[in-house]
N, C-alpha and C positions, 0 to 999 in steps of 0.2 A: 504493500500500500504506500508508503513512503517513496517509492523510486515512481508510482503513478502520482502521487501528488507533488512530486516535483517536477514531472513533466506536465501536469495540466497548469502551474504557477504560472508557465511562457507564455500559455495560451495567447491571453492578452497583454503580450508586447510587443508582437507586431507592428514596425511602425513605418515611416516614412524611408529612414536608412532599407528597411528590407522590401521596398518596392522596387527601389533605385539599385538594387542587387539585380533583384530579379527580373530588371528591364536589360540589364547587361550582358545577363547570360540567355537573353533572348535571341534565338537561333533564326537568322534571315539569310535564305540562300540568295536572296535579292541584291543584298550588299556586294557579295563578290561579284553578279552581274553587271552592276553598275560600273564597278573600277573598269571593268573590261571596256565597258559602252564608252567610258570618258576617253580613256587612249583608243578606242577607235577615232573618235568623232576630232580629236587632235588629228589625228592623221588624215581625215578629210580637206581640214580645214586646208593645210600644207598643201596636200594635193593641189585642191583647189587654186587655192593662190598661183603656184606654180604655170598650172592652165592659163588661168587669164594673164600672165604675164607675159604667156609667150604671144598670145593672139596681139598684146599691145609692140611688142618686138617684132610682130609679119610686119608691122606698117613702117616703109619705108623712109628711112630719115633724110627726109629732101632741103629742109631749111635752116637749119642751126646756125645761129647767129655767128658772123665772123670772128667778133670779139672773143665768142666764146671755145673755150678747148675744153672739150669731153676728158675727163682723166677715169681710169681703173686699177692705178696702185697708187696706194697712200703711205705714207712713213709714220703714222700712228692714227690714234682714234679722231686726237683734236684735229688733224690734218682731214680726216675724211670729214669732219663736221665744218669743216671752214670750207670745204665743197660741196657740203648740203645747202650752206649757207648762201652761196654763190648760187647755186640753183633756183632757191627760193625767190631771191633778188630779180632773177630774169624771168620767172613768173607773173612778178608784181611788174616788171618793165615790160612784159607780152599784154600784160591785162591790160593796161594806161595806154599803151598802143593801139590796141583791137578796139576799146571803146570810143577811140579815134575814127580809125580807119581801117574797119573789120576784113583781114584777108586771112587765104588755106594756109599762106606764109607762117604766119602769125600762133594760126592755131596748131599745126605741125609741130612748131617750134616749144608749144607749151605742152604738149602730148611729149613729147622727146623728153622736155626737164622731169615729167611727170614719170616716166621710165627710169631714170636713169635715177631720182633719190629711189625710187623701190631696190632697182639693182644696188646700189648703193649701203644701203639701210639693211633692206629688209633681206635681197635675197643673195645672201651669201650664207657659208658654211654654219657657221656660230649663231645666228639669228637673235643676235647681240640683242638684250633689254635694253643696257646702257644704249646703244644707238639710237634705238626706239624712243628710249624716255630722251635724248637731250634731240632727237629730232621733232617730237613736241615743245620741246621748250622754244625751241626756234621759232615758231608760233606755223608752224607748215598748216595748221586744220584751218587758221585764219585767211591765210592766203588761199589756199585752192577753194575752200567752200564760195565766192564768189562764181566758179566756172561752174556749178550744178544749180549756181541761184539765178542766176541772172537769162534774162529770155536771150540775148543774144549767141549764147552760145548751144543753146538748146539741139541746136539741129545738126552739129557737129556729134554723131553716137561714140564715136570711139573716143574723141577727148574726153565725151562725158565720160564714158567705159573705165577707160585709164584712171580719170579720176576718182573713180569710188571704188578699185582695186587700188591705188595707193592709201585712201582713207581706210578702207576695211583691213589691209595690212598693217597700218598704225594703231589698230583697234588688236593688234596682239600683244598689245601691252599687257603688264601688269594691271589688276583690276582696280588697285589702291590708286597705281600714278595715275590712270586711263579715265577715274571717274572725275577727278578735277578738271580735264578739258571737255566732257560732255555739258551740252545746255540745250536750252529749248533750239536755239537754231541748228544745230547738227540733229537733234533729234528729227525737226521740220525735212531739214535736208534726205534724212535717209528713210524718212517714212514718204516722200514723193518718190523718191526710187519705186517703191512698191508700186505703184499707182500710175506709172508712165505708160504711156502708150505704146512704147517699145519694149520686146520680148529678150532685148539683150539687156538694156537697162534695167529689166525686172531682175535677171539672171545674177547680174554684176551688185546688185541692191540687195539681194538675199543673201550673196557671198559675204557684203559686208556688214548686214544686221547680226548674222550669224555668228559674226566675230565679238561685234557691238556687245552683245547681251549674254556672251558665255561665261556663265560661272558667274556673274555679278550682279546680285540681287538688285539693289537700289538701281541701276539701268532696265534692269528683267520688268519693274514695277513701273519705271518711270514711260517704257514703251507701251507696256498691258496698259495703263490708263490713259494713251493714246491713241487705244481700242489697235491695238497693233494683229489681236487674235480675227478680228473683223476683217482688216484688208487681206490679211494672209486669206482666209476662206475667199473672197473677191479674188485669189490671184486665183484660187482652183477653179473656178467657174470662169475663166477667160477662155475665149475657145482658141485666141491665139498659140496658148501655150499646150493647147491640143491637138498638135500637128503631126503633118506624116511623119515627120522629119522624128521618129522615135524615140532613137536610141541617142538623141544627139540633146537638141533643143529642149524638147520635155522633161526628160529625165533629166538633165545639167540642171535644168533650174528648178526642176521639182525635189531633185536631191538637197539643193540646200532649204529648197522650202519646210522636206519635212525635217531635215534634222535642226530647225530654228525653231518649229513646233516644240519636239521633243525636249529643247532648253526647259521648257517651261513646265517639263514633267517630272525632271530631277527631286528624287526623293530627300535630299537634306534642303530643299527649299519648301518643307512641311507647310511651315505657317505663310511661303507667299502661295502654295498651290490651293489652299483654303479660298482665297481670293478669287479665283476661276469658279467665274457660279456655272451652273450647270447646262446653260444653254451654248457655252465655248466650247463644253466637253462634247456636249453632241455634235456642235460641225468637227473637231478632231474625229471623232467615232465618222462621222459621213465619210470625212475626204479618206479620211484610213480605207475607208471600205469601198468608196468609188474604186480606189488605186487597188484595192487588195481582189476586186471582183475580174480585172483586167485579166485575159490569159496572158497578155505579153508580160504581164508583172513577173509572171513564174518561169516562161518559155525562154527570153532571153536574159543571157549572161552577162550581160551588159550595167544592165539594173538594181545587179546585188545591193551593193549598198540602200539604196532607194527603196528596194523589197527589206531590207532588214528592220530599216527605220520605220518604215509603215508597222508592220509588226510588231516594233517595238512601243508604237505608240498604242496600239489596240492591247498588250501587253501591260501599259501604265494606267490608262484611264479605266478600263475596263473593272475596275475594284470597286466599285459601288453598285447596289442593285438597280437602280433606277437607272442608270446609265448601260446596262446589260440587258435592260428591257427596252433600251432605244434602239441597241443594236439590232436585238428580234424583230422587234418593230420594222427595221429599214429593210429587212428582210424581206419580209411583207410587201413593202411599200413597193422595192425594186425588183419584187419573182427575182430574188437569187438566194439561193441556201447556200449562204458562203460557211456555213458550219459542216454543211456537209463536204465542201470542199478542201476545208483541214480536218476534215476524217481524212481523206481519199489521201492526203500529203501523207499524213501519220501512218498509216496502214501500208505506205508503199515509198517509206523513209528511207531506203536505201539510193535514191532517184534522185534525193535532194541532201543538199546542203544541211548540215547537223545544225546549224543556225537557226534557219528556218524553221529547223521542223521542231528545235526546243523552244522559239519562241509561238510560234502558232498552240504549240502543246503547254504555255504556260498560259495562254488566252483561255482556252479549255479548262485547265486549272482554276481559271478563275472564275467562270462561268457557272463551275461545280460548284463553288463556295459561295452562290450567289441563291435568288430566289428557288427552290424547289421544285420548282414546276420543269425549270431549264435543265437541272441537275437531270432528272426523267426524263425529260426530252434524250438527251445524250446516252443514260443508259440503254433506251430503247435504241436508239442507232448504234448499241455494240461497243461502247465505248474502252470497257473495259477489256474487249478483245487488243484493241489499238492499245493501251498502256501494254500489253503483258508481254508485246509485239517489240515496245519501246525498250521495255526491261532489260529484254533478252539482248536484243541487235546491240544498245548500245550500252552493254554489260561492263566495259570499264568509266566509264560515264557516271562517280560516284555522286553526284550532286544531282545531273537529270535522274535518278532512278532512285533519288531520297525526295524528289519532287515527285515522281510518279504517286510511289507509295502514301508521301503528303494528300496528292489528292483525291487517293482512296478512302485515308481513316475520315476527308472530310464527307467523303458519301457514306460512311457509314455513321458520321451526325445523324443523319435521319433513321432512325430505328427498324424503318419497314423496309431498308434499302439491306441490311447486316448478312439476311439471308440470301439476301442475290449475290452479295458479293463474296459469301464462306462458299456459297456452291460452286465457284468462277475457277478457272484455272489459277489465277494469278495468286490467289490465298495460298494455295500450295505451293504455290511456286516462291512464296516470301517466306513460309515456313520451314519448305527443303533449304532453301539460299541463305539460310539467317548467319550460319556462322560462319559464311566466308565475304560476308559486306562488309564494308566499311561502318565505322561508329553512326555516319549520317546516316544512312541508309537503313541500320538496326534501332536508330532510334524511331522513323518514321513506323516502322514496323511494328514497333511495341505501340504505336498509338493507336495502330489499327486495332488490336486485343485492347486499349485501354477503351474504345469506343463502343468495344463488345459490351464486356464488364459496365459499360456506363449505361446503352438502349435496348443492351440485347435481350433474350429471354432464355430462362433454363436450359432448356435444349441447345444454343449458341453459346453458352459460359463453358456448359459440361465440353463442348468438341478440344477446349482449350486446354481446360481442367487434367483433361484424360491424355494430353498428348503431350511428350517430351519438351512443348514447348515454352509449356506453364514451368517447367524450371529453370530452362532460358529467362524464363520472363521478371521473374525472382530475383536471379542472380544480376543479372542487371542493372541492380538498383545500388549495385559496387563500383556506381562509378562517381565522379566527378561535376559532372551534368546537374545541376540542380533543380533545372526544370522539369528536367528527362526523370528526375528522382521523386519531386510533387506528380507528377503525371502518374506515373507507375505506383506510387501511393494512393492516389484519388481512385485509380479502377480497383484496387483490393480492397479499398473500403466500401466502393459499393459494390463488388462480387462477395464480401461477405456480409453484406446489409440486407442483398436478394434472397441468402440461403442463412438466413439469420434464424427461422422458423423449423429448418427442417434437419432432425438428429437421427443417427442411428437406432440400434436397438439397443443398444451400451448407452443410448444417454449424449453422444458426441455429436458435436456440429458437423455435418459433413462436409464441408469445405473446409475446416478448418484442420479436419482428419488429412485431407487430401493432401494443402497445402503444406502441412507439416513434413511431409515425405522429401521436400524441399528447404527445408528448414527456415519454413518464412520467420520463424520466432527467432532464431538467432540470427537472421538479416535484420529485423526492428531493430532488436537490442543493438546490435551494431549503428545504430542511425540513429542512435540516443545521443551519442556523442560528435553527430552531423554540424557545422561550424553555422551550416541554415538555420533559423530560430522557425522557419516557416516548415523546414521540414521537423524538427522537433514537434511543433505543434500537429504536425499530420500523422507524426506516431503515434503521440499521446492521446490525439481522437479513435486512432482504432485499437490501440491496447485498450481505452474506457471500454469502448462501446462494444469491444467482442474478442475480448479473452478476460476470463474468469481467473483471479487470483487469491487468493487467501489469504488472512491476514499472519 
């Protein structure tokens, strides 16, 4: 009695410290995805840039001021900045010129300078910050932003071009130096990019929002509140940018369209994605799924990227139930069952891309854990045949097959779901496999038994009960994991809450006869002295409440 009354003394001390514990040892495979997505989406950016610089280098340098001489070696940093400087100077002497006496001379000449700080600055080896930051201080964003403002020079595309691929390049700053030269006029300036009547000025304006707004909230907020989610859906609905020309025009600039979306999806920007009411989340959900409905989305290879991110957008928002019911919805609306269409991916995953086919299968993922109705919807299309399909193929894939299993124990939330999925191959197939997975993968697995033990009924405890893998499941509770340790505690306290009623003929609780064969009582006792005060307390409720002591 003494060692039970000093386990139920903890009870109530649970506090704030032991929330803040147990938020940490919160297990998100999502976090490792993300790092991934950010050095992809770096590596676009580079790409990108690279591209349009060369398209501003086809244009032949026909006019370079006499006075001036072109240099490309410098005898240190200050040396190359006193010929950014130079540059700058013959921009402001081009512009005072032109608003004179407007010639191709003129504008050629300002297109050149505009090349050559990029070459300069921006694209060389090192991709030097310091150049970046003291090529701001020069005041460069002052001087060019007159050539994107002014109507005269409107009709010139490639100056424009040039100039907001040298701007969107100076936006690879650091986020701290880069936000003191942002203000409402560069804001004004790169939100008409969006909005021009030209499909390369769209192109060259997303290349450099995309720079704009990466990773820096206070810009990310200061775009969103200039309804920035509004024109971006305006650019998918332009039919210019729905041309034959596929693989080139469309996808160029639909690629930085969607990965500029997707900024705004970034899971440690919590409290600005709160801000996105629900009516932006559904045109992300539309354009996602116009693009995702496309057979050339899939067909050509061209597109990967552009396929990934679409995915991955229906991947991010897809986490609320109301927003999973819009997607249904468009289903409807548009005669396309694009759900049945990431069945057809899943099922026949060797075809595609493991990107792909983990991101479409984590969209399903989340679909399961959403209204009930859709969960059903899926199992009646076989879904569960497609996970077991997943399992197997991509068997060293520890993270996709501790996600699989994840969005099993969540169909087995539903109670009336427990017995479709014990009689499914895949139950067996997590219970032959158990001791050759990895820890993620074994722990999704005990959740599925802990989901039994939590909805299931008699007849679903017993399958558990009786078979090798209720000692597996015991034993497990010797680890580390603390979560993994409340979980596997909360199903044995209501698998012996269920069979609380029914004793042998000796007098004995039958489960508790069973479980002993495993020596659930010397795994407690061992978790008396658990460093968790939460898991303390989840001993000391089922020593009270079902096991008998003496005094």
């Amino acid at each position: 009695m003494e060692q039970i009354d000093k386990l139920t003394s903890y009870q109530s001390e649970q506090n704030d410290q032991n929330e803040q514990q147990h938020e940490q040892e919160e297990y998100d495979y999502r976090d490792i995805i993300s790092k991934k997505k950010e050095n992809y989406r770096v590596e676009i950016r580079k790409k990108k840039m690279n591209e349009l610089l060369a398209k501003s280098r086809s244009k032949p340098i026909l006019a370079i001021n006499k006075e001036f001489v072109h240099r490309t070696t410098f005898n240190n940093q200050e040396d190359r900045m006193l010929y950014v400087q130079q540059l700058l100077n013959s921009i402001q002497a081009s512009l005072q010129q032109a608003r004179i006496e407007l010639n191709e001379q003129l504008i050629e000449q300002m297109n050149d300078y505009c090349t050559y700080i990029i070459e300069t600055v921006i694209d060389i080896k090192s991709n030097d910050q310091y150049l970046i930051e003291q090529t701001l201080k020069l005041g460069t964003i002052d001087v060019i932003l007159p050539i994107l403002e002014e109507e005269i020079f409107k009709e010139f595309i490639y100056l424009q071009s040039n100039v907001y691929n040298l701007l969107g390049s100076l936006f690879y700053a650091d986020n701290q130096i880069l936000q003191s030269y942002i203000n409402n006029r560069v804001v004004n300036v790169v939100l008409n990019s969006l909005v021009s009547n030209e499909s390369t000025i769209i192109e060259y304006g997303l290349f450099m929002t995309g720079n704009l707004i990466s990773g820096n909230k206070k810009l990310k907020e200061m775009l969103y509140e200039q309804n920035l989610i509004d024109i971006l859906f305006q650019i998918h609905s332009l039919d210019k940018l729905n041309t034959d020309n596929y693989g080139q025009l469309y996808y160029e600039g639909i690629k930085d369209y969607i990965w500029l979306i997707s900024v705004f999806l970034e899971k440690n920007q919590g409290k600005f994605k709160s801000k996105i009411c629900t009516k932006d989340f559904k045109k992300l959900i539309e354009i996602s799924f116009d693009l995702a409905c496309d057979e050339k989305f899939y067909e050509s290879q061209d597109v990967k990227t552009t396929r990934n991110l679409v995915l991955n957008i229906l991947d991010s928002v897809n986490t609320q139930d109301a927003l999973i019911s819009y997607f249904y919805q468009l289903q409807k609306i548009k005669n396309v069952n694009l759900i049945e269409r990431f069945l057809f991916i899943m099922n026949n995953c060797s075809k595609f891309d493991i990107i792909v086919v983990q991101i479409i299968s984590r969209f399903i993922f989340n679909v399961i854990a959403g209204p009930d109705e859709f969960c059903e919807d899926l199992l009646n299309q076989n879904i569960l045949d497609a996970f077991k399909l997943l399992y197997e193929y991509y068997r060293d894939s520890h993270i996709f097959k501790a996600e699989i299993a994840w969005s099993v124990s969540n169909i087995c939330t539903n109670s009336k779901y427990i017995e479709y999925v014990m009689d499914h191959p895949i139950y067996k197939l997590f219970l032959d496999t158990f001791d050759y997975q990895s820890s993620d993968v074994k722990r999704e697995i005990l959740y599925v038994a802990i989901q039994v033990f939590k909805g299931g009924n008699h007849n679903q405890m017993k399958k558990i009960i009786s078979s090798d893998f209720m000692g597996k499941y015991i034993r497990s509770m010797n680890t580390q994991d603390t979560r993994l340790i409340l979980g596997l505690l909360e199903g044995i306290d209501y698998l012996l809450h269920s069979f609380a009623q029914i004793f042998t003929a000796d007098g004995e609780n039958v489960i508790l006869s069973s479980l002993e064969k495993y020596n659930l009582s010397g795994m407690l006792q061992e978790l008396q002295s658990h460093k968790s005060e939460s898991v303390y307390s989840s001993v000391a409720k089922i020593i009270q409440n079902h096991f008998q002591y003496s005094d």
